[in-house]
N, C-alpha and C positions, 0 to 999 in steps of 0.2 A: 781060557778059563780063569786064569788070576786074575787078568785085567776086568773081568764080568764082576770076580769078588771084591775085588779092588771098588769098583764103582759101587756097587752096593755096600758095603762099606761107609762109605764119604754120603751115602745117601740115607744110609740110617746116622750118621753122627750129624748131620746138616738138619734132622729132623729131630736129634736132639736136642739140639743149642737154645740154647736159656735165653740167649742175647740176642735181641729182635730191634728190627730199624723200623723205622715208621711203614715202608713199604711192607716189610711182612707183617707188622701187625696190620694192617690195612687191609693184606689178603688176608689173613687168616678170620678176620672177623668181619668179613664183606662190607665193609667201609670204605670211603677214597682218602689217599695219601692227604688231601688236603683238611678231612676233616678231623685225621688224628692229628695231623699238627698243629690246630687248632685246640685239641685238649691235652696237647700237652705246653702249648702255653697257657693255656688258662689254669693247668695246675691239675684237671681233673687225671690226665694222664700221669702217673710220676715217672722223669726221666733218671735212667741208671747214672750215665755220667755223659759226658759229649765229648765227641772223637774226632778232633777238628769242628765242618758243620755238621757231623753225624750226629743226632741222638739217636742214644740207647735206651729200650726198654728192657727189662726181663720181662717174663715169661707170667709171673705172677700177677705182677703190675699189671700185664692186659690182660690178663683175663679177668680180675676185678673191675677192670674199667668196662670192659665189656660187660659183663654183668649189670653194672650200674646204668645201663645206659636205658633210658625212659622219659618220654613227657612230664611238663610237668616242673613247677615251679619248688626251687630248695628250702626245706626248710628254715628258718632263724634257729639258733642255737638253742633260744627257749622253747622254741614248736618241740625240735628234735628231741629235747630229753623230753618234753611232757609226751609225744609218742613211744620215746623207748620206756617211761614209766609203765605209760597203760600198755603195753606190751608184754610188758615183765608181770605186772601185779594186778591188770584190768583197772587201775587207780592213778591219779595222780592229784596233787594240788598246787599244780601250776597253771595256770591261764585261766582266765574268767570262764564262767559255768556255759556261757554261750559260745565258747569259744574252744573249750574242750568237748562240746557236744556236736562243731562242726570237725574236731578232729577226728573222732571217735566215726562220724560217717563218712568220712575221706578213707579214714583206715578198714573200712569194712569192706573197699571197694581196691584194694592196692596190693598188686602184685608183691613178692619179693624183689624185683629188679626197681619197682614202681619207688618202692620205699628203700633201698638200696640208693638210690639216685633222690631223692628230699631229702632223706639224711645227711647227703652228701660223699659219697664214696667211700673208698679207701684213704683218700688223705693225703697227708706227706707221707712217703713210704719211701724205704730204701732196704737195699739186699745184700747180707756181706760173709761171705767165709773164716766160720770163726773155728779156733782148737777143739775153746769150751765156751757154753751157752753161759752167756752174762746171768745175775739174780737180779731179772728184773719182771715185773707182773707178766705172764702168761694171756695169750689172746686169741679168741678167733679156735682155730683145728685142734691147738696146745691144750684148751681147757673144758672144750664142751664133751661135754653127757653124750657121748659116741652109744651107749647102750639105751639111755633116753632118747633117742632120735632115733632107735630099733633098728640100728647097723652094726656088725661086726666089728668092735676096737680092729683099728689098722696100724696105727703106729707111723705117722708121716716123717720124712726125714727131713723135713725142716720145722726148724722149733720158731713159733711165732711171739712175739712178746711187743710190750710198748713202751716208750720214754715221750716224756716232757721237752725232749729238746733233740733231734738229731744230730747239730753239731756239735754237741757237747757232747753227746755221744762218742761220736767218731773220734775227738778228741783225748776220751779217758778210757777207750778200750782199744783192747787188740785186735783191729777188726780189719778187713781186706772188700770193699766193692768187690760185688761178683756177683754177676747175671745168673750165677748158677749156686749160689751160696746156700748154706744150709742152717742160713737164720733169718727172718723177718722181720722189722722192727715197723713200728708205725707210730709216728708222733701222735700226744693229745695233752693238752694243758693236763690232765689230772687221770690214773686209772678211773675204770667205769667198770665194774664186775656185772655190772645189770643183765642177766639174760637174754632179754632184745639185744644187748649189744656184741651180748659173744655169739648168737645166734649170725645176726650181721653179718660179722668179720668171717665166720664160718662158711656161711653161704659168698661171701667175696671172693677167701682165698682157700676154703678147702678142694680137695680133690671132688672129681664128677660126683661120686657116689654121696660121698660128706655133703656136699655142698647143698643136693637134692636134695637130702633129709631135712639141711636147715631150713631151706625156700617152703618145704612144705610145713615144718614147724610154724614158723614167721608167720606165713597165712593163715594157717588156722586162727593162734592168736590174734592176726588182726582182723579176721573175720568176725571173732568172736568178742567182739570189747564192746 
């Protein structure tokens, strides 16, 4: 009988662990070994740290990637904001008039993972076990309208936020890599509070529940632009 709890045990803490090798995220999101390592050199995967030839991912990381995953060519950096404008405010005055009215019916016709994946994913991202959550802008699960998205405030235990630089990061805090950490960070040249984009990072890396609320927000407004 110990030995039966004994195993069960090592089989619920095994299906805990944050820290995932190419092979399990592979299974876990019905893809082959070959082609997640494929996007985690290209960057769309972000790799935790490497362990010898092991890469790691966390747990968060792939399921963002997985999310983002879609047909479908990326946007340029100016496509991207003049979509997260008209997403946020139905408006933008970026990109010539015929050019925002072939984006306006691209976006009428796009998934959340669709536009998840032209935007460009999650990013550089990395995951670290902190004391106390650094003061740095809020992103994504941390900052959205949980009762605007008509779900129950939850309260996630990891706090998500962004910098402009991750090594400098790691360099000016007290922070620990960890697949299981209870902070998020994601690089970006500059904050972006825009709606579309916290809606985004929500639907990237919120929980099942969160995350559905966001996909379905996101669409609507792109349905609707």
């Amino acid at each position: 009988m110990a030995a039966l709890i004994l195993d069960a045990l090592l089989r619920v803490r095994e299906h805990m662990c944050m820290e995932l090798t190419v092979a399990q995220v592979a299974g876990q999101h019905a893809r082959t070994p070959r082609f997640v390592q494929q996007a985690v050199r290209s960057g769309d995967l972000p790799a935790l740290r490497l362990v010898g030839r092991l890469v790691v991912m966390d747990d968060l990381a792939a399921t963002a990637w997985a999310r983002s995953l879609a047909r479908g060519r990326r946007w340029s950096s100016e496509v991207r904001d003049a979509a997260l404008d008209l997403l946020s405010t139905g408006r933008t005055g970026r990109l010539s008039s015929s050019e925002r009215s072939r984006l306006r019916s691209r976006l009428r016709g796009m998934s959340a993972a669709a536009i998840a994946h032209a935007a460009g994913g999650l990013g550089a991202w990395a995951r670290y076990r902190v004391m106390q959550v650094p003061d740095l802008p809020r992103v994504g699960p941390s900052v959205v309208d949980e009762i605007g998205l008509g779900i129950v405030p939850g309260g996630g235990w990891v706090t998500f936020v962004e910098t402009v630089d991750l090594t400098g990061f790691e360099l000016t805090q007290d922070v620990i890599l960890d697949a299981d950490g209870n902070l998020g960070v994601v690089e970006r040249p500059r904050p972006d509070p825009r709606i579309a984009r916290v809606l985004l990072d929500t639907y990237l890396l919120g929980d099942a529940r969160v995350s559905s609320a966001a996909a379905t927000e996101l669409e609507s407004r792109a349905h609707g632009v």
